[in-house]
Each structure stands twice: as C-alpha cells, then as structure tokens.
N, C-alpha and C positions, 0 to 999 in steps of 0.2 A: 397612370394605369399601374395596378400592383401584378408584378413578375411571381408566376408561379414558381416553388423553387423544384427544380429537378434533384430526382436521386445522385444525381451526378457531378452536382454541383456544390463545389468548395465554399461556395458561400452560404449555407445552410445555416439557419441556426442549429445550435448546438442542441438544442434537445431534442432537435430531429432525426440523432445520430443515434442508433441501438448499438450497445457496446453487447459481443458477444460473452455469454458464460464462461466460456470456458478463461477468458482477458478478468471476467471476478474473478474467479476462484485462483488465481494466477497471483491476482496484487494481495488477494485475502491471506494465500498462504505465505507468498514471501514477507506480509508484517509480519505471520504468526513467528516464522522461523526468524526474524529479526528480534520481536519479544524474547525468543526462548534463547539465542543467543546470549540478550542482555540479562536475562534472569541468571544463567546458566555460568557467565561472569561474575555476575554479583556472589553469585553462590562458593565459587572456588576464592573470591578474594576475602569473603568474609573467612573459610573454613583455613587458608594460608595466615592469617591475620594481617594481611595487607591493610586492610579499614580496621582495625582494631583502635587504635589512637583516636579514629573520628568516631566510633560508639560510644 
C-alpha cells in the first residue's frame, strides 16, 4: 500500500519542498557579489601589473 507523504515528513521527495523567495534571491545575490569580487580582483591585478608576464 503506497504512504501518503505528509507536509511533515522528512522523507518527502525533494520536489515537494517549495524553497522560499526570499532563500533565491539570497544565493542569487551572494554569487552576484562573489562574481564582482572576482572581476573586481582581476581588475586591480591587471591595473598593478601583477598578471602583466602572463598577457
């Protein structure tokens, strides 16, 4: 006999789980600020001439 699964219940498949809004826009912004980070890097090591050798 197949078990219905409750709201409640840890063994749910996984697609039955709604991630809230606000948990996107969360991870969406920490990559953006992790991108801008790494750009932001790149940017000061080119303008020092730190990578100068490897262009």
């Amino acid at each position: 006999m197949v078990k219905k699964q409750g709201l409640d219940d840890v063994h749910a498949p996984v697609e039955d789980v709604e991630v809230p809004f606000s948990l996107k826009f969360l991870v969406i912004f920490m990559v953006l600020c992790l991108l801008a980070l790494i750009a932001g890097l790149g940017i000061i090591a080119v303008r020092s001439g730190i990578l100068a050798p490897l262009i």
